[in-house]
Legacy VTK file of the C-alpha trace (Angstrom):
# vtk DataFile Version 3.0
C-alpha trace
ASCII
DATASET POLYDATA
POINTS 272 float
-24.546 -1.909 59.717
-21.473 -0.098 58.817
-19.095 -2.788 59.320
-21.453 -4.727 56.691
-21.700 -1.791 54.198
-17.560 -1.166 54.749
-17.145 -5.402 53.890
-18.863 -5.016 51.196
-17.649 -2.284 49.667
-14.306 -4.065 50.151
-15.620 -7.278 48.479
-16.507 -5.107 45.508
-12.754 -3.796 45.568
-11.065 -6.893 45.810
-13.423 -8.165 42.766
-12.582 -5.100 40.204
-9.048 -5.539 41.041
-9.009 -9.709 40.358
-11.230 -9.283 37.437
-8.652 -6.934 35.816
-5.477 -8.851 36.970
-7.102 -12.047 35.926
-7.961 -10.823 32.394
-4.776 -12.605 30.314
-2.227 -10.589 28.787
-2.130 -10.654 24.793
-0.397 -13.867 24.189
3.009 -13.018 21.747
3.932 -15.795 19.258
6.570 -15.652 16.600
6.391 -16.930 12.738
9.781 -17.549 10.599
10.045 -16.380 7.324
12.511 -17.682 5.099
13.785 -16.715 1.559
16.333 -19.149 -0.390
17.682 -18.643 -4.088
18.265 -22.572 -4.151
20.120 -22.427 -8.073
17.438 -25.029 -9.102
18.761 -27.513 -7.010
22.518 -28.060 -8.582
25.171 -27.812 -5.928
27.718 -25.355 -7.135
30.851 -27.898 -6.432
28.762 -30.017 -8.036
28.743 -30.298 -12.388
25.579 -28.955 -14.024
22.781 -31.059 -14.387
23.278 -33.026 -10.884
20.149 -31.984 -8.467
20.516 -32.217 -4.554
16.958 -31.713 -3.607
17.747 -33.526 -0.265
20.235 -30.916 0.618
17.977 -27.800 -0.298
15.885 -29.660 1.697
18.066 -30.442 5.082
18.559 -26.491 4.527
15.223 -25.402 5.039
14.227 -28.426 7.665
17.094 -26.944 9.995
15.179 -23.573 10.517
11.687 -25.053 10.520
10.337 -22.021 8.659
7.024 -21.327 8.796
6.932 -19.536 5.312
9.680 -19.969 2.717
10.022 -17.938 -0.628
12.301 -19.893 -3.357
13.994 -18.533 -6.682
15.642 -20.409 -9.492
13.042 -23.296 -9.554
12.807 -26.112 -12.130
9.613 -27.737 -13.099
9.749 -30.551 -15.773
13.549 -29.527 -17.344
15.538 -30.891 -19.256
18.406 -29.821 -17.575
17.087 -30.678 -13.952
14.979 -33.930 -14.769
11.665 -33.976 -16.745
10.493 -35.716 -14.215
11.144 -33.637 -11.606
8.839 -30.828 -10.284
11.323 -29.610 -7.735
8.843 -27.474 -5.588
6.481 -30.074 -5.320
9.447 -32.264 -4.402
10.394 -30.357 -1.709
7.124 -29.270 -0.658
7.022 -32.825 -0.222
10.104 -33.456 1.732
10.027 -30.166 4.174
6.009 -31.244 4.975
5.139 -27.910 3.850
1.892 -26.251 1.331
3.411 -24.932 -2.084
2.626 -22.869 -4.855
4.850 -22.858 -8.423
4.714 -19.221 -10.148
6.465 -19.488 -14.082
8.312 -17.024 -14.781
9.576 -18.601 -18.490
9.942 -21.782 -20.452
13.335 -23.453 -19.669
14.867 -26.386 -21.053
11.534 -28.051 -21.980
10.147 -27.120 -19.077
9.304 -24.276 -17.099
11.482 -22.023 -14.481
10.452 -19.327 -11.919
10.138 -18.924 -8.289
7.771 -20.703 -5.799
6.547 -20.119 -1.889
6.036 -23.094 0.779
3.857 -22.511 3.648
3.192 -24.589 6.521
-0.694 -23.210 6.397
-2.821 -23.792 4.006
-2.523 -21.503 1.197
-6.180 -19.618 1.077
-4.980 -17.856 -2.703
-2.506 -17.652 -5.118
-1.666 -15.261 -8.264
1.140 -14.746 -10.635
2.587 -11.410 -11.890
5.034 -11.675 -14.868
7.830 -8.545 -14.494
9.083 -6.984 -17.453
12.234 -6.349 -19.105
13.649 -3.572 -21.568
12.882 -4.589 -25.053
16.285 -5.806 -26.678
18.242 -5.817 -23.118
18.362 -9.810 -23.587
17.246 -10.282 -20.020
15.018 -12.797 -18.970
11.470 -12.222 -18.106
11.069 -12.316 -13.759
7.807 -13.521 -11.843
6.545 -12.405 -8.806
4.717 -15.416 -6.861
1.364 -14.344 -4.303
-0.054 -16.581 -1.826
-2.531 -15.499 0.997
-2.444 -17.448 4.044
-4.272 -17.510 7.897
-1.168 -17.807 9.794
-3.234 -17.284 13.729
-6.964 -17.385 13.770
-8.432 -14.663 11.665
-5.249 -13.307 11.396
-3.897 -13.383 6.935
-0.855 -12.356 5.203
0.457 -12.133 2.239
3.580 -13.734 1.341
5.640 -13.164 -1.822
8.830 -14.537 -3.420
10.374 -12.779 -6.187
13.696 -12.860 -8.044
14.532 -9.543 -10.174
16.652 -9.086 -13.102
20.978 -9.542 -13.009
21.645 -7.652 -15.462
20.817 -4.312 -15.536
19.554 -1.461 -13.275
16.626 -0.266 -15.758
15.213 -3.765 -15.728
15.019 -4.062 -11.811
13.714 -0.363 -12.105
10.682 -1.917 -14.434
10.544 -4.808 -12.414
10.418 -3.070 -8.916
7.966 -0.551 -10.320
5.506 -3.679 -11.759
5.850 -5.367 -8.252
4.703 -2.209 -6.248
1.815 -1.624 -9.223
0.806 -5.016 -8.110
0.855 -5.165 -4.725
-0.849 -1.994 -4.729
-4.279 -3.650 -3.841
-3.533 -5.651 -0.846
-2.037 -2.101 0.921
-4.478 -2.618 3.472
-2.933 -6.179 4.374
0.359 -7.308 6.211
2.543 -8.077 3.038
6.036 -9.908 3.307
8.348 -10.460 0.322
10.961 -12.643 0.038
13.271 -12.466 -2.559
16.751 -12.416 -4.554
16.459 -8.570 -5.228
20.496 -8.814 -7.380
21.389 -5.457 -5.931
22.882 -3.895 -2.778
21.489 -2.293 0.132
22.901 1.261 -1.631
21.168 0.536 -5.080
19.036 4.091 -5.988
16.036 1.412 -7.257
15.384 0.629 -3.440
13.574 4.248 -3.469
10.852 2.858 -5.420
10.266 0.469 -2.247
10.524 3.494 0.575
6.780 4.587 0.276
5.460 1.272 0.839
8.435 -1.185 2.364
11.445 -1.562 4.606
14.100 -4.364 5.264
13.589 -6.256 7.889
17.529 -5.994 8.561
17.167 -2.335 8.641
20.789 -0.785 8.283
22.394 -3.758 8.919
21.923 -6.302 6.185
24.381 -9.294 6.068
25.679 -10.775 3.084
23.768 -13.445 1.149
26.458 -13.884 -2.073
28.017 -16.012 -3.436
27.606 -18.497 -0.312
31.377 -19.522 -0.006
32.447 -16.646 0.876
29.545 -14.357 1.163
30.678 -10.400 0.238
27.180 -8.804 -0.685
23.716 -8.592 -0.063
21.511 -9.250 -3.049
18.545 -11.596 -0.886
16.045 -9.701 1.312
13.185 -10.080 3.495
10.950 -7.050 2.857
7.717 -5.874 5.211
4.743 -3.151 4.510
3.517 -1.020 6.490
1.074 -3.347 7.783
3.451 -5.984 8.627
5.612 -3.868 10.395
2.633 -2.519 11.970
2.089 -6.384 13.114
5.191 -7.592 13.557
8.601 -7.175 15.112
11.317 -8.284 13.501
13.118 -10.300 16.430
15.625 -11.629 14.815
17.421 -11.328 11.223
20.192 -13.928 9.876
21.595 -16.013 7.372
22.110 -19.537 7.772
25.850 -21.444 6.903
24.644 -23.418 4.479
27.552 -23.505 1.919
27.033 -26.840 -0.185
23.602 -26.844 -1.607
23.345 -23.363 -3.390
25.071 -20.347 -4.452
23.416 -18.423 -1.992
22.975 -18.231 1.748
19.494 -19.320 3.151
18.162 -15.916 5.040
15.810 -16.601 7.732
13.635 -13.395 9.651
11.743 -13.998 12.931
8.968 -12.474 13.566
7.144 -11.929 16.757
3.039 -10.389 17.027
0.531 -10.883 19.826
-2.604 -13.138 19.376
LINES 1 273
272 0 1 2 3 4 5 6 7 8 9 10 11 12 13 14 15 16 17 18 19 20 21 22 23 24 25 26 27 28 29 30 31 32 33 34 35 36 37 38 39 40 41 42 43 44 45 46 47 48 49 50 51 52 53 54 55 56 57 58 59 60 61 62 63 64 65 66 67 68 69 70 71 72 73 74 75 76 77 78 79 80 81 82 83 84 85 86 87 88 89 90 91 92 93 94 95 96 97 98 99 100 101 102 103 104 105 106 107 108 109 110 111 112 113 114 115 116 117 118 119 120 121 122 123 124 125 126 127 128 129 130 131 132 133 134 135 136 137 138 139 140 141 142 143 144 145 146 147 148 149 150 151 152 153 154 155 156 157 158 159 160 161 162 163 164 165 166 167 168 169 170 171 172 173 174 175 176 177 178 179 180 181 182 183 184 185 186 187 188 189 190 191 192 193 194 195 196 197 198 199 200 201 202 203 204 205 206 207 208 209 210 211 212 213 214 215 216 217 218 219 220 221 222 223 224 225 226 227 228 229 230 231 232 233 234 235 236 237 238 239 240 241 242 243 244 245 246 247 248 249 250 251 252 253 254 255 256 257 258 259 260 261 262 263 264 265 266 267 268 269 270 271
C-alpha cells in the first residue's frame, strides 16, 4: 500500500513538472519599420522632372519592411506626371497597403507624405501642421494609419515631414503632432519621419514626455545621402511601443541614387 501511495504521488510529480515545462514559451517575432524622404521620386543626379519610381522602389523591396513612412510625395503633378499617383505606384510595386495624407496643392496636383503597410490598414486620418503666419513656409501633414500587425495585437503608425526652415515652425508643428496624438496615448504609436533637425535641436523636448528615438544616443546620419553628415530622419516610439517592443536593430541603408536621403530602417522585436 505504500509503495502504491509513494508511485503515485510520484506520478503526480512528474505530471506538474511536464505540464509546466511543456507549456510554450512566449513566441518573439520582429516587425521592420522603415521611414524614407524619397524627394518625390526625382533622382538627385538626375534633372528635375525625371521620376525613378522603380528605384525608390528596389530601395524599399531590399529591406522587406513591414511598415514604411514616406515624405515628399507627388500625386497628380505637373512636375512629376499628372498621371502619376506615386504612392499608389509604389504601393503597387513593393506589394504593400497605402494611405496618401495632402499636405498642399503642388504643381496641379497635390504633395504630402504617405505610409505603406504590408497589413491591412484598419484606419486612417490626416492632421494638417501649421506654420508662422508670414514665415513663407509650407504647410506639413502628419499621416495616421492603425493597423493589426499579430493577432489582436494594433499600432499606430505615422509618417511626418516638419518644416526646413525655421525652428518656431517645427516648434508649432511638433507641438500640433503631440496635441494630436494625444488620444491614442494608450496605444503603441511609431512615427516615422524627416524631422529637418539634429539630435541636439531644443524642439526635441516637446517629444521627451511622450517619445524617444529608437537610435537612442546614437543616431546615424540620414543627409544629404552622398555623403551623409547629419541626422534630420527618425524613427520615434511611445511609451507603449517601447513598452512592446525592443528596438533590435537601428540603421540606414546605402542607397545613394534614388533620393537625397538615406532609407532608415528600425527592427523591432515583441513576443506573441
Amino acid at each position: 500500500m505504500k509503495y502504491l501511495a509513494g508511485f503515485f504521488a510520484l506520478f503526480l510529480l512528474l505530471s506538474c513538472k511536464t505540464s509546466s515545462e511543456g507549456t510554450p514559451e512566449p513566441k518573439k517575432q520582429t516587425i521592420k519599420v522603415m521611414s524614407y524622404n524619397i524627394h518625390i521620386g526625382n533622382p538627385p543626379s538626375k534633372p528635375a522632372g525625371e521620376v525613378d519610381l522603380i528605384a525608390t522602389a528596389k530601395a524599399i523591396n531590399g529591406e522587406k519592411p513591414d511598415l514604411v513612412a514616406l515624405q515628399e510625395v507627388d500625386v497628380h503633378t505637373t512636375r512629376s506626371g499628372t498621371t502619376l499617383h506615386q504612392a499608389k505606384e509604389l504601393a503597387k510595386l513593393t506589394g504593400m497597403h497605402y494611405f496618401f495624407a495632402k499636405a498642399i496643392d503642388r504643381s496641379g496636383g497635390d504633395y504630402g507624405v504617405a505610409l505603406l503597410s504590408r497589413f491591412p490598414i484598419l484606419s486612417s486620418s490626416v492632421h494638417a501642421l501649421p506654420v508662422e503666419d508670414g514665415s513663407g513656409a509650407e504647410l506639413r501633414a502628419a499621416g495616421i494609419i492603425e493597423v493589426e500587425f499579430a493577432q489582436g495585437q494594433k499600432v499606430v503608425f505615422v509618417s511626418t515631414h516638419l518644416d526646413h526652415l525655421t525652428d518656431k515652425n517645427r516648434e508649432l508643428q511638433s507641438r500640433e503632432l503631440m496635441r494630436v496624438l494625444a488620444p491614442f496615448a494608450q496605444s503603441p504609436i511609431i512615427i516615422g519621419g524627416d524631422f529637418n533637425m539634429d539630435p541636439q535641436n531644443g524642439n526635441w523636448s516637446l517629444y521627451e514626455e511622450g517619445f524617444k528615438m529608437g537610435c537612442g544616443n546614437t543616431c546615424p546620419p540620414t543627409f544629404p545621402a552622398g555623403r551623409p553628415i547629419t541626422t534630420i530622419d527618425y524613427i520615434l516610439l511611445n511609451r507603449a511601443a517601447s513598452s512592446k517592443f525592443t528596438v533590435k536593430d537601428y540603421y540606414t541603408v546605402s542607397e545613394r541614387y534614388a533620393s537625397d536621403h538615406l532609407p532608415l530602417v528600425a527592427v523591432l522585436e515583441f513576443e506573441n
